[in-house]
N, C-alpha and C positions, 0 to 999 in steps of 0.2 A: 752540487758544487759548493757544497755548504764547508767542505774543510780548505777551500780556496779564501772563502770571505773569512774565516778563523785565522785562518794563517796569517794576512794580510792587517787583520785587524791586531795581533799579538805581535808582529813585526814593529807597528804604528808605537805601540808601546813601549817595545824593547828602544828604537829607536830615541824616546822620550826618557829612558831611563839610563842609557850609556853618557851622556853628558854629567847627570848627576852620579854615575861609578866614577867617573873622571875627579866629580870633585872627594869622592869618597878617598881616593889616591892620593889628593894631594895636600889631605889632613890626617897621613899615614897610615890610614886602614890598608889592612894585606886584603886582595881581593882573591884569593883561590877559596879560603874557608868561606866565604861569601856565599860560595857558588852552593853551598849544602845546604844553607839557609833558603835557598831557591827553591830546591830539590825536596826539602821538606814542607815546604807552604803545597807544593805541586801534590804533593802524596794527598795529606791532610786535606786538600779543596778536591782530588777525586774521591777521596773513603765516603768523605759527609756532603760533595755535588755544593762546593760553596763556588758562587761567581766570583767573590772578590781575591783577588790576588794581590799579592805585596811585592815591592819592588823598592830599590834608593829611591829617598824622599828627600829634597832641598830644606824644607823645614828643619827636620832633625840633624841631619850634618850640618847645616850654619849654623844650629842653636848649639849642638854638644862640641864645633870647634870653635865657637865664639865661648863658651864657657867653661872647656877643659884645655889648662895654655901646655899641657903635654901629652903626648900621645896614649902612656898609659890613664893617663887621668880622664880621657877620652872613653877609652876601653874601658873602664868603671864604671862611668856614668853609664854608658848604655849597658852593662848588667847590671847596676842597682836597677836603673827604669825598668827592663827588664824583668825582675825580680816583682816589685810594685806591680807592672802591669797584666804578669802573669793571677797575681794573687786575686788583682781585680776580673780578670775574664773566669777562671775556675768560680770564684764564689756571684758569678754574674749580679753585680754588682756596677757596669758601667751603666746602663741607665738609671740606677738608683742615685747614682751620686750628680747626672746631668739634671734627673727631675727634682733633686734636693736645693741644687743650687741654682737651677732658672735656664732656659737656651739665650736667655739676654745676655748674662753674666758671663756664660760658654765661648759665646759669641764676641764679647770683650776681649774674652781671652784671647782668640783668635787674630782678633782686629789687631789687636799688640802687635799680634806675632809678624802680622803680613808689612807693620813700620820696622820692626826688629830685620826682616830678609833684606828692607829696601835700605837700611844703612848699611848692614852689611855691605850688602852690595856696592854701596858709593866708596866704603872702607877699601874695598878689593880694589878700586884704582890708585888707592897711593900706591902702593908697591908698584902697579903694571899700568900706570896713565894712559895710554895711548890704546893698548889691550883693550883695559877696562873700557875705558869713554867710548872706544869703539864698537866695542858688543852690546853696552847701555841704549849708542844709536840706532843700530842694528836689530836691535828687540823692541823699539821704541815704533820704530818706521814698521817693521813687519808686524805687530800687533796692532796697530792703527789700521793698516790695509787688507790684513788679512784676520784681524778677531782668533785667530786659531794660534793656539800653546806652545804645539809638537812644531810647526813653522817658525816661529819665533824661537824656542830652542835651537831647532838645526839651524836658522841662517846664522844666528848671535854668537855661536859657538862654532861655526865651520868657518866664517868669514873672520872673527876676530884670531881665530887659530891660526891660519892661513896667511893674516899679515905677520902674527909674533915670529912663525915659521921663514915668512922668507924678506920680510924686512929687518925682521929685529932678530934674526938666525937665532930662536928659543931652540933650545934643548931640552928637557929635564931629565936629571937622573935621579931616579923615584930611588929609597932606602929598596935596601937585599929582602927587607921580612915583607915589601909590599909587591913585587913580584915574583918573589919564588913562589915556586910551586909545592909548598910545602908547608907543615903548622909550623908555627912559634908560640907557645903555651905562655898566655901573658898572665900573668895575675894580678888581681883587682886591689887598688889599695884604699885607700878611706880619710878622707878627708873633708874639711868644709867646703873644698870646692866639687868634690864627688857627689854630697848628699844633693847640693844648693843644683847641680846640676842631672842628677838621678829624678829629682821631685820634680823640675820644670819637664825635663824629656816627659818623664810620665804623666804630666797634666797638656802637654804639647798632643799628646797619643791620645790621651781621654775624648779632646775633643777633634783629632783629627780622626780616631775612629768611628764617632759618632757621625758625622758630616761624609768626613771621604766615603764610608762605607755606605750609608744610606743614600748617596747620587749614586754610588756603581749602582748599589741594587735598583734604584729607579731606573737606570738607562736600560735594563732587562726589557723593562715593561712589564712583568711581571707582577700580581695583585696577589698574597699581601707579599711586601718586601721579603726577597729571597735570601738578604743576607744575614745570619747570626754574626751578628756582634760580639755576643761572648766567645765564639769559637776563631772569628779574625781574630781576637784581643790577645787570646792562647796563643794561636800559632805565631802573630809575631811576637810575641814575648818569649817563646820557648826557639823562635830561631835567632835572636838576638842574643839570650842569653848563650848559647852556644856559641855563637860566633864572635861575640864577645872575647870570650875567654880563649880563642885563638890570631885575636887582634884583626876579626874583619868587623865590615861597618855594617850599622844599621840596615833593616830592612823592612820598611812599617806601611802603613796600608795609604791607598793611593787612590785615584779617580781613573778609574781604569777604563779603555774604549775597548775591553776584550768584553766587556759586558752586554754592548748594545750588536757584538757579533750574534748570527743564526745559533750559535751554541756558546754561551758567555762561559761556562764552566769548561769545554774542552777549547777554547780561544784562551781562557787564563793559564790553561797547566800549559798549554803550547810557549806563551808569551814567556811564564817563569823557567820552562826548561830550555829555551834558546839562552837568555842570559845567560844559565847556571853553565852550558855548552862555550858558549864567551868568555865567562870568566877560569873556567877548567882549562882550556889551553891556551891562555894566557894573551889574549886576541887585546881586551882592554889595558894591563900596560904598556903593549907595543902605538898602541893609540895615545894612550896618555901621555907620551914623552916627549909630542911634539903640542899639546894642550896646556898652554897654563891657565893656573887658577883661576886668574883676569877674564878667562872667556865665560865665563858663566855670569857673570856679575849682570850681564842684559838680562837673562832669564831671572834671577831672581828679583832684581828691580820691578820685574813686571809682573810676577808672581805675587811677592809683597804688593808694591803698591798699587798694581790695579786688578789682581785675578781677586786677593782674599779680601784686602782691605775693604774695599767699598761696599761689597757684600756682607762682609762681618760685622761690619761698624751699622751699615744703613738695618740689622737683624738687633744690633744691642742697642741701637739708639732710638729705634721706631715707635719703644712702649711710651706710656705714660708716665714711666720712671724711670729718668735716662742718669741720674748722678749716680750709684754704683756700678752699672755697666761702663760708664765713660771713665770712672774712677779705674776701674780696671783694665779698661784699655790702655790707660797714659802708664799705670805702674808694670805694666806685663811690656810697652813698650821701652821704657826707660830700664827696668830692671831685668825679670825674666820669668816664661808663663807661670812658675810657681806664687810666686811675691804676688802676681795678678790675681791668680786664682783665691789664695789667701787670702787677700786683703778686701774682693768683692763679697766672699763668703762672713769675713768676720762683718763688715759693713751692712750685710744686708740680714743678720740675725742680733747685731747689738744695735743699731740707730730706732729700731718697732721699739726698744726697751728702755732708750731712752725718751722716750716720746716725737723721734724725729722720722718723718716721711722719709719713704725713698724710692 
């Protein structure tokens, strides 16, 4: 009965990952090209037997629609990072640049990121007040009681959906290029807010691939860890960039509960090919029309400020020498993971040179 508990456990997943397709929708990614991105992480994790799987991540779509204010600007950013992060998995090069710069400093970065999801988050209620505050309460109550993500998710996002729907009679009608079923060949343009936001996605990835992927692999149980990192770093880079360049969204690596199933590598291609099956016949934006934005805002509130935050921060603050790791949590929080990463890294190779601790 071992493809009953795979099944079950890639459902658990999928399920965890259709609220954040919703919000991919409603920051204008077309979700049919999405679905190849699926398809090819699925190939790639049977050739080479990888457990970790990739799936929509909250982190990266709040960061690249908080940081690209149009849609192709959007679609840029995630092929520049794209581009960068492929360069870094081929010349395997992601742990050189983690042990260059410290897991404290990593770790800063992160902490930002998880203040960065939870303003978001309180942002998403201007526009939808009652939405918002309701799924905020709704994620609040359910992760107090129940500690578990995927619950917090579905109540925060069915319950707050469910009033927009039939108190505040929500609609949405999503643009033609993010329901059809069909490409629209975007092309990538170039600008100071593409790089400012190419460089953050890809230091967002750096360290979310180093982390996300080494909990999937520990949840195996497996001794020594089963996941290659340079080969995750690849394939989401080479299915971003692709689907980039047909205006769907991101799709970057995750903490995955297909890992701790009986067979964690046939629970991962199971879990990515039901999505890619989801988004293929167009299942997610007949869903998404009655979803607005405002319902996710509980899940990431509580993602930011209580899944990453406290764990990130209590990792970059625990050493000996806590003023460039805190330094780079405030600036990756106020500005964006790049400015963090940057400014821990110059801090902690010029202050030895001028004769100051750190």
């Amino acid at each position: 009965m071992h493809w009953l508990a795979d099944l079950l456990a890639a459902i658990g997943v999928v399920l965890n990952g259709l609220p954040q397709g919703i919000m991919a929708m409603t920051l204008g990614f077309a979700v049919f090209p999405t679905s190849f991105s699926f398809i090819l992480a699925s190939a790639v994790n049977g050739a080479f037997g990888s457990v970790a799987p990739i799936s929509f991540q909250a982190e990266s779509l709040a960061l690249t629609g908080n940081l690209g204010r149009t849609f192709r600007e959007r679609t840029s950013i995630i092929f520049g990072g794209s581009i960068i992060m492929l360069v870094i998995g081929l010349t395997g090069s992601l742990s050189k640049i983690v042990s260059l710069l410290g897991n404290d400093i990593m770790s800063g970065m992160m902490a930002g990121v998880g203040i960065m999801l939870a303003k978001i988050a309180i942002d998403m209620t201007k526009s939808e007040k009652r939405t918002g505050w309701l799924s905020i309460a709704v994620a609040v109550i359910t992760y107090i009681l129940t500690k578990d993500l995927v619950w917090t998710i579905v109540l925060s996002v069915v319950v707050s959906s469910l009033y927009a729907a039939f108190v505040e009679r929500y609609r949405a009608d999503l643009p033609e290029h993010v329901t059809a079923r069909r490409f629209f060949l975007t092309k990538p343009i170039l600008n100071r807010n593409v790089v400012r936001g190419a460089l953050s996605l890809a230091c967002l990835n750096i360290g979310a691939n180093i982390s996300y992927g080494l909990i999937t692999g520990q949840m195996t149980g497996i001794k020594p860890n089963p996941v290659n990192l340079n080969l995750l770093t690849s394939t989401q880079a080479l299915a971003d960039m692709g689907t980039s360049l047909l205006g769907g969204a991101p799709v970057e690596s995750i903490i995955s509960a297909t890992a701790s199933a009986p067979e964690p590598v046939i629970a991962g291609i199971m879990m990515m090919l039901i999505m890619a099956v989801i988004l293929l016949v167009g299942w997610l934006p007949k869903i998404g029309r009655y979803v607005p934005s405002a319902s996710i805002a509980g899940f990431l509130f509580i993602l930011g400020a209580v899944v990453i935050f406290p764990e990130d921060a209590a990792a970059a603050l625990g050493g000996a020498h806590i003023m460039v790791p805190a330094i780079t949590l405030v600036v990756t929080a106020v500005f964006d993971p790049f400015a963090g990463l940057m400014t821990g890294a110059v801090l902690k190779f010029v202050l030895p040179l001028v004769g100051l601790g750190v």
